[in-house]
N, C-alpha and C positions, 0 to 999 in steps of 0.2 A: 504494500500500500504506500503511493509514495503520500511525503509531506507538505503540509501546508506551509507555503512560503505568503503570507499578506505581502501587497504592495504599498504605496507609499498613502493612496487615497483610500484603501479600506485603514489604515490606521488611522488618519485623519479621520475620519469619520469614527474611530472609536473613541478617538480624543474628544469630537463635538461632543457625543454621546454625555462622557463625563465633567463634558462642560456646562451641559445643561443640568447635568446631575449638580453642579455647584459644588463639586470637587476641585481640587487646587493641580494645580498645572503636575507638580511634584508626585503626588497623590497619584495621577492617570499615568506619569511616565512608571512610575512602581509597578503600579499592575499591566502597563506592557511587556516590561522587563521576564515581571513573570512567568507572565502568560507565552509569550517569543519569545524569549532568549536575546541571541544575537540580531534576530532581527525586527526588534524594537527601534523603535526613532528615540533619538539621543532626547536625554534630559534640555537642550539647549532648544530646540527644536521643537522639544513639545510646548517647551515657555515662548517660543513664538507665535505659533498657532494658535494659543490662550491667549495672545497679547493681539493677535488675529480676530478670533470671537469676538472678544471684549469690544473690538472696534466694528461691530456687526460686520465682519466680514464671513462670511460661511463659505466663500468659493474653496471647495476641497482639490479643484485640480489646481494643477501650475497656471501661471498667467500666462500668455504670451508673453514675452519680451520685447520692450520697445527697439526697434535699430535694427532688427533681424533682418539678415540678407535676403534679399530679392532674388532673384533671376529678373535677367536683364528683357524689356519686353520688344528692344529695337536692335532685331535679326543682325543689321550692319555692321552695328558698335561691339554685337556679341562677336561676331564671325573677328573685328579685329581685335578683338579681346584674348580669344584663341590662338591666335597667330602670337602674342604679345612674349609668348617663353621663347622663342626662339630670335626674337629681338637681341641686339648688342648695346643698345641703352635702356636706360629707362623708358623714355619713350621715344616707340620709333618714330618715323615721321609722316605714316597716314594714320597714325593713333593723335596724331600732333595736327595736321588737318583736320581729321574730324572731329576733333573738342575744339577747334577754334569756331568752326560753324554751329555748335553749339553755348559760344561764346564763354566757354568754360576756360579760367588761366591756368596755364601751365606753368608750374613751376620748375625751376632745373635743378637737377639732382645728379653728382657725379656717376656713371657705371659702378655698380659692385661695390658700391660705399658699403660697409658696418653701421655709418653712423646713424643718426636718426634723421628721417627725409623730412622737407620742408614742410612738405605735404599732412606727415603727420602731427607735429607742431601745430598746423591750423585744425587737424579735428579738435582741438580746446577751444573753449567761448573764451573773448579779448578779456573775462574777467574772472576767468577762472585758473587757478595754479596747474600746472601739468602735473603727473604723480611723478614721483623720485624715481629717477633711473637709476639703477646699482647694476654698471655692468660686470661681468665677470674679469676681467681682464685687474681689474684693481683691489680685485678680494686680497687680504693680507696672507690667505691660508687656501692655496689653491690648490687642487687635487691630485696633482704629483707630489705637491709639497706634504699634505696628509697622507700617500700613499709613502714614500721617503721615510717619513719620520716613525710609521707604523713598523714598517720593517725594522726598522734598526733597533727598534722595541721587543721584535720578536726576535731577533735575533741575540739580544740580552736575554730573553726571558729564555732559547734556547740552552744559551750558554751556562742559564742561573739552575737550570733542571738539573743540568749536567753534574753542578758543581753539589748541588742538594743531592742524590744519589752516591757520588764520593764520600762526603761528610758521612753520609748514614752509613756505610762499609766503615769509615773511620771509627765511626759511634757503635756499629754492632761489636766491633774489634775489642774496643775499651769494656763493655758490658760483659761479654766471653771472658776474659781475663778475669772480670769481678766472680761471675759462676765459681771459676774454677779454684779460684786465690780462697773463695768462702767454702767451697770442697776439701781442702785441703786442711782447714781446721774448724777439727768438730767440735761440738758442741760443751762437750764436759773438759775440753782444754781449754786450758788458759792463753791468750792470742799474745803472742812474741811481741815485743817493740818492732820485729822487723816486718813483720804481719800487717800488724796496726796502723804501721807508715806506707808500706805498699797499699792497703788498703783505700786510706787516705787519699793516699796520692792517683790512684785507683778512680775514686771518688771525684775527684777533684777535676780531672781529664772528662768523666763521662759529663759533668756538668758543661766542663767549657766547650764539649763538642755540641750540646744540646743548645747551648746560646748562642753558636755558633751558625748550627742548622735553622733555627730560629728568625736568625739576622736574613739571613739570603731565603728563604720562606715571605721574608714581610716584604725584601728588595723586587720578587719576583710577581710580589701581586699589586705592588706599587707601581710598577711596570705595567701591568692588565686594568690598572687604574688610569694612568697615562692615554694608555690605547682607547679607553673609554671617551675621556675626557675631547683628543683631536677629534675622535667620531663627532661627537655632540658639536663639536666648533664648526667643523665641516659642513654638517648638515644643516646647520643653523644660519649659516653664509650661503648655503646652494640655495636653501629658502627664500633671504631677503635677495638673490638675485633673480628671483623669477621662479627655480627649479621646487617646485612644488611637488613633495610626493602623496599620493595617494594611499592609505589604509584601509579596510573596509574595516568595518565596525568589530565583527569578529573576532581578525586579527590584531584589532586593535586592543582589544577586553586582554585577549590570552599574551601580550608583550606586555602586559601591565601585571598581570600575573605572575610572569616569569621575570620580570624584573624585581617585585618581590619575593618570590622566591629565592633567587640569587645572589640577594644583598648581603654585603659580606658581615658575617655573623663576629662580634667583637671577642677576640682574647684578649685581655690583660697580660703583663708580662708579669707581674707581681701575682700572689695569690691575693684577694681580698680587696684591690686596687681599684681607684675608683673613674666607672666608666666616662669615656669622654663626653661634651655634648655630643647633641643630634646621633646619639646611641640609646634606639631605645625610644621610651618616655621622655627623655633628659633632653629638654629644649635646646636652641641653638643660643651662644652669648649675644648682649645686645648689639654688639659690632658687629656682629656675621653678616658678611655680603655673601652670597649666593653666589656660586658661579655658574657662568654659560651651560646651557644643557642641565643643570639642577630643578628636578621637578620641584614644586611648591603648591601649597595649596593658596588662591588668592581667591582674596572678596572682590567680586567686580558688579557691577550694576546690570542687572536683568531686564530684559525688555518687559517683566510681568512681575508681580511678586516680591518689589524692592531687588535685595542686593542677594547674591549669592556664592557660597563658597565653591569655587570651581577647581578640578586639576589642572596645573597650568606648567609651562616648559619656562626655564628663564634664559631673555633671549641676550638682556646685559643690565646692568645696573650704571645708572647715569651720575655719577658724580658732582657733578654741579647744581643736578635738582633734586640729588637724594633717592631718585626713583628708580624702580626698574621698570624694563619693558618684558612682558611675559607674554606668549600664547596659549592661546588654548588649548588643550591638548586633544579635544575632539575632533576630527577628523571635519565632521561635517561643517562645523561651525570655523574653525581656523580665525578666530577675531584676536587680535594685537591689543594689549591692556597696556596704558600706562599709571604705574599705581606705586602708593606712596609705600615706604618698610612696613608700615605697621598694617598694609593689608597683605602681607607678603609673609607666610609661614612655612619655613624649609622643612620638606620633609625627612624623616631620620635619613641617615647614611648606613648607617649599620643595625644588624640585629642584635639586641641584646640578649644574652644565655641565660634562663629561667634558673638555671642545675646550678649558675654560679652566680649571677648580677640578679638575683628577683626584683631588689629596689628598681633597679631602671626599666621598669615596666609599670604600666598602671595598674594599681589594685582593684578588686573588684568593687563595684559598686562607682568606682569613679565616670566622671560626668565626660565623653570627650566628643572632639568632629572626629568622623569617621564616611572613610570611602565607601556608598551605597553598591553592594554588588553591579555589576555590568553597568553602570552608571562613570560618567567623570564629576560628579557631585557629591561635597560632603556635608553631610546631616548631622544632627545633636542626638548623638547615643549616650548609653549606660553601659560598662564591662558589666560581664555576666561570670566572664572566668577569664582570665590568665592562661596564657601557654605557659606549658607545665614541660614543653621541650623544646629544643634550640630551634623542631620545623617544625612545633605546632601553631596555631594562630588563635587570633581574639576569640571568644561569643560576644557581640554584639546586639544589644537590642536595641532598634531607631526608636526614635520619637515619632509613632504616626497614628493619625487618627483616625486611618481607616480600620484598624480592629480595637475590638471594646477593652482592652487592657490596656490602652493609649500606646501601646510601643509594639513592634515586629516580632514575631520568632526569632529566638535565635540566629545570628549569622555569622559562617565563618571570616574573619578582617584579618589582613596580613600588618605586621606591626607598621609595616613600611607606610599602611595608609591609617595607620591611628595616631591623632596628634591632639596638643591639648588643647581646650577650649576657648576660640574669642570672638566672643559675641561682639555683632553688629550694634552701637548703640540706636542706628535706626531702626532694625529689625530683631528683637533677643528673643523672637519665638521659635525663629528657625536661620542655622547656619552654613 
């Protein structure tokens, strides 16, 4: 039996549905969510089409679009329009005749220019700004140069494996000796000075090869840190140059998934030490800038519903006005924020270990925003439980009022998308 796939205007219509029911825009994207899965219409989207109704708009299909190309309806002008690739200017010269008899000007434009033709410059009205051109040619970080740098990354973290596999033969070597040096003197003996100091010394070695292995372990994933980091620069420059990539929604859910699954879990180097920020529960200090490619959770203003906590990518922090610029992390929606620190909350970097760090996680009962399943939107939950293991995750219960205990069933949350609480002072019902 195959499956039901809804298309964009049976969903819209189940949106109206619960529009008229006087359900909140939030509330109707939930129960798509549940009901479809992956292919629900994003949280941003349903708060359009709410911002849609509201404004009596009920057309469920697409608009046309104004400026949509024609087909041309005079046979002559098509026929030299056709001929017009195989031309060696821009314009040849009965394309140049017949726009003057229709008293059309011609502008002149070099053969084979790159740059931007004059022609295009005047589709802008005399009083409107052109949009920013960001050619590729001027990127600081172009993609030989990411490609370059990646290698040579890998090519240390080759070399760092290599050197980690050595150590541990060194480290198995020293531990074999320890077996056997404690074989050697049983138990109802009394242990020599000469014993006691091999021993020691014994001791002592297996320690420095253990912090030894330790050091190039941490150099080798600071390394895969590295290689993270140019990704995120790269594609965040291919972005503002035009080069937009496409996700589907799907895909989108399960790389957000896998990115917290992923994240790297903290060891201490100390026993009992205490974890760093943005490990965990344990906020980020007040100075923290965010870097390039750092998801975040920001407040930004909804077209419906006041403001709303969104997933968001940070595309740079602007020093002069304090702000960064962030996008969206929804695919469908792709809007550019500029928004001040304090609507800007970085999410952890690391998982913190339940077996060793309990504190840097939130205890139960505590109040926090938390990423709604298959959603890029965070809501105001309750912990239920604590991961009780370094790959288990939150229970979660939202705040919602479509069931009569005011909050959701349980839900599984990855730490990476639970962070602590900061209400909007224009909105503190929902965050």
């Amino acid at each position: 039996m195959s499956k039901f796939v809804p298309n964009k205007v049976y969903l819209r219509g189940i949106l109206l549905h619960y529009f008229i029911q006087k359900k909140s825009a939030a509330e109707a994207h939930r129960i798509l969510v549940q009901t479809y899965g992956d292919n629900a219409l994003s949280d941003t989207t349903c708060r359009d089409w709410f911002r849609r109704f509201k404004n009596n708009d009920f057309q469920l299909e697409d608009k046309e679009r104004s400026g949509a190309p024609t087909k041309f309806q005079d046979k002559e002008l098509e026929q030299l329009l056709d001929h017009g690739g195989s031309l060696s200017t821009h314009v040849g010269k009965p394309v140049k005749t017949y726009l003057e008899t229709l008293k059309w000007k011609v502008l002149p434009h070099p053969p084979y220019s790159p740059d931007i033709a004059p022609s295009d410059f005047h589709l802008f009205l005399p009083n409107t700004r052109p949009p920013k051109i960001i050619v590729s040619f001027i990127m600081p970080f172009t993609a030989d140069a990411a490609a370059t740098q990646i290698q040579e990354r890998l090519k240390n973290i080759y070399n760092l494996v290599h050197e980690i596999e050595n150590q541990r033969v060194r480290s198995e070597h020293n531990l074999n000796s320890i077996m056997k040096t404690h074989e050697k003197v049983t138990p109802d003996d009394k242990v020599s000075p000469y014993y006691q100091q091999k021993l020691k010394n014994l001791y002592n070695a297996a320690v420095t090869d253990t912090q030894q292995e330790e050091e190039i372990l941490r150099k080798a994933l600071g390394k895969i840190n590295e290689i993270r980091t140019i990704r995120n620069e790269r594609r965040i420059q291919a972005r503002q140059a035009g080069n937009k990539e496409t996700i589907r929604r799907g895909a989108l859910m399960k790389m957000l998934l896998s990115t917290a699954q992923t994240l790297p879990l903290y060891v201490g180097k100390t026993p009992g030490g205490k974890p760093p920020p943005l490990c965990g529960a344990i906020p980020a200090e007040p100075t923290y800038i965010a870097k390039m490619g750092d998801m975040v959770a920001a407040l930004v203003k909804g077209n419906e519903e006041g403001e709303n906590w969104i997933l968001a990518e940070v595309v740079q922090f602007i020093v002069a006005t304090n702000k960064y610029e962030v996008d969206d992390i929804d695919e469908e929606q792709k809007d550019r924020h500029t928004l001040s620190r304090r609507r800007v909350v970085p999410l952890p970097l690391m998982r913190a270990n339940p077996e060793t760090d309990p504190h840097a996680l939130f205890s139960k009962g505590s109040t926090v925003m938390a990423l709604y399943p298959q959603t890029t939107c965070f809501y105001k939950a309750i912990v239920q439980r604590q991961p009780s293991t370094a790959t288990e995750e939150y229970l979660i219960l939202f705040e919602d009022a479509a069931y009569e205990t005011g909050y959701s069933p349980p839900l599984s949350i990855a730490q990476r998308y639970v962070i602590s609480i900061k209400e909007s002072k224009k909105n503190k019902s929902q965050c």
